[in-house]
Structure formats: structure tokens, C-alpha cells
Residue, then its C-alpha position, 0 to 999 in steps of 0.5 A: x336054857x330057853x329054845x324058843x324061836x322068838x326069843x332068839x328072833x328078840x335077840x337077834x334086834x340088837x343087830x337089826x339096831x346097830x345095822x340100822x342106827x350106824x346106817x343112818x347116822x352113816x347116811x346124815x353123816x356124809x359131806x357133814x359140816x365140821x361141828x365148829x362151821x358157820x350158821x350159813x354152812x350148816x343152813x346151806x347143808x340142811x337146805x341142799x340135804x333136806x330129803x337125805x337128812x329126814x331119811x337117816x332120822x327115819x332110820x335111825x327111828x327103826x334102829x331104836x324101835x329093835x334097840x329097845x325092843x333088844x333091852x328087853x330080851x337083855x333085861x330077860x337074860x340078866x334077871x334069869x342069871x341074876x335072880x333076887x331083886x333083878x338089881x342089874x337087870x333093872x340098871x341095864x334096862x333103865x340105862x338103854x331106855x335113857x339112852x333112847x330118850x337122849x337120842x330121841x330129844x337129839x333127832x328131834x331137834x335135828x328133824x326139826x332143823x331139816x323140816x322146813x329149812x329154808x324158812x328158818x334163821x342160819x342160826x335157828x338151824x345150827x342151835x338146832x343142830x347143836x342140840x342134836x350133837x349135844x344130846x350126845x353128851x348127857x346120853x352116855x350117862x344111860x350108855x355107860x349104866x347099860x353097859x357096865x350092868x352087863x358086864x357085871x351081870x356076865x362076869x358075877x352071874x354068867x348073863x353072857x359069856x366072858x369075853x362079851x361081857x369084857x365087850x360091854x366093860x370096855x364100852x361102859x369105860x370108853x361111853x364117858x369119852x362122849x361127855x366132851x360133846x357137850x362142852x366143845x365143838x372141836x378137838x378130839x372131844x367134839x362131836x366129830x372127834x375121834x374121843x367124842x364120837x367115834x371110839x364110843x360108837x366103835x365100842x357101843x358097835x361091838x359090844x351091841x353086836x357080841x351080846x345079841x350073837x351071845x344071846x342068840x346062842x342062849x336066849x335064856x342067859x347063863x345060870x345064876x351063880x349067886x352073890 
């Protein structure tokens, strides 16, 4: 088991993610359009909301600076459990970086949108937009890889504690839900929608938050078991 201070302090950015990346997401969220709204909503919304939206992507942007910074202790934890090839270890760090990408192609379209919104056509605004929410939908693909490589790595080899591992298991099963983004704007699939939206991030939350204390506690990971 490592003591080592810094690898608790790495550990420790999966909270320092979650906090940040639900905050702004939270901020750019209020008085939010329904998904389905009229270009002139969403082009009124960016007008009116401007300085308020390019701050939630800035600090969303800080939260994925810790959440990578979080794969890699994960990445750390996995492979001194799994040993061998690190099968797991590379999946689950491989699935988050996608994630990131994902969330980076979103925020950016959704930057550019609130860039110089009153130059811009209503419906440039909401296809921009559009593409934000939609990014969603590809992105549980690298969510759902991060996640069930952790569960698997904590239930076979002892990477995390067993309940954090069930944490992770049931966001590896929930994180699909989010695929309906892309192919409706309204219901329970949308982007706003209580199986698109907000069940994912609930169990992307809990298991984020469970692995980062568990991590903590242990910074090197559980011991390998084998198979």
C-alpha cells in the first residue's frame, strides 16, 4: 500500500471533478430551454445568458483537468491490482479519455454558440447547441468502458472495495441510457430527460465520488488476486 501524500492529493481530483463539472454544468443549466424549443428560444437564451454560459464551460473545463488527472491515479490503482498486460487498467483509462474528448467536442460547440451570439443565425445557435447535447450520446460509449473495467478490476482483483466497485457497475449499466440523446429531443430519453440525462450523471456522481474516497483510503489499490 502506498502512504504517499500525492497519491492520496491525485486521488482526491475525482471529487475535485465531480464538484466542478456538476457545478457548471448546474450554472449553464438554470432557466435552461427545453431540448425541443424553438431556435429563437435558444438564440434569446444565449443572448440574454452569454456571460453565465461561458463560465459553466469554464468550469466544467477545470473539472476535466482533475478528471483526468483522476484517470490516472485509477489507471495506477487498477494495474498494481491487476498486474500482467494491465487489460482493465488500459480500458478504463482509455474509456475516460474518450469521455473527455466527447465532452470536449460538446463544450465546444456550446462555446461557440455563446461566443458572439448575437451575430449568429437562431438556427446556427440551436444546431450548435444541438451538438453539445448530442455529444452526450456517443460519450457514454467511453463512460460505460471506464466504468465496467472498474467494476471488474474491483470485484476479480480487489482494485476497490466491493460495494465501490457495485458503484461503478451500476453506472457501467445506467451510462447507455444516455445514447437516447442523440436520437430524440424530448421524453425521457432526451437530453433533458430523466433516463437521458439525469440517472446517468447520478450514477456517474456516485460512482466518481466512491472510488476517489476509496482511493484515497488506499492510494496503491487492493492486492492482485490473479485470474
Amino acid at each position: 500500500m502506498s502512504n504517499d501524500r500525492f497519491a492520496r492529493w491525485g486521488a482526491a481530483t475525482g471529487i475535485l471533478a465531480v464538484v466542478f463539472i456538476l457545478g457548471g454544468f448546474g450554472l449553464y443549466g438554470s432557466n435552461l430551454p427545453s431540448i425541443d424549443a424553438s431556435a429563437q428560444d435558444w438564440a434569446s437564451f444565449f443572448t440574454d445568458h452569454q456571460s453565465r454560459i461561458q463560465a459553466a464551460i469554464t468550469i466544467v473545463g477545470v473539472g476535466l483537468f482533475f478528471f483526468i488527472w483522476f484517470l490516472g491515479s485509477l489507471r495506477a490503482a487498477i494495474a498494481a491490482a491487476e498486474g500482467g498486460a494491465g487489460r482493465l487498467a488500459s480500458v478504463a483509462h482509455g474509456g475516460g479519455l474518450v469521455a473527455v474528448v466527447t465532452l470536449m467536442i460538446g463544450l465546444t460547440a456550446t462555446g461557440a454558440a455563446a461566443f458572439h451570439p448575437d451575430g449568429l443565425d437562431p438556427n446556427l445557435t440551436r444546431a450548435l447547441n444541438d451538438i453539445g447535447v448530442i455529444a452526450g450520446g456517443p460519450g457514454a460509449a467511453g463512460f460505460t468502458a471506464l466504468f465496467a473495467a472498474t467494476a471488474i478490476a474491483g470485484y476479480r482483483h480487489g482494485a476497490l472495495p466491493a460495494p465501490v466497485a457495485g458503484f461503478s457497475a451500476l453506472a457501467a449499466i445506467t451510462q447507455p441510457l444516455a445514447y437516447g440523446i442523440a436520437v430524440t429531443d424530448h421524453g425521457a430519453f432526451a437530453g433533458d430527460g430523466a433516463l437521458g440525462l439525469w440517472i446517468p450523471v447520478a450514477t456517474f456522481s456516485l460512482a466518481m465520488l466512491t472510488a476517489s474516497v476509496a482511493l484515497m483510503r488506499n492510494p496503491g489499490g487492493g492486492s492482485s488476486t490473479g485470474g
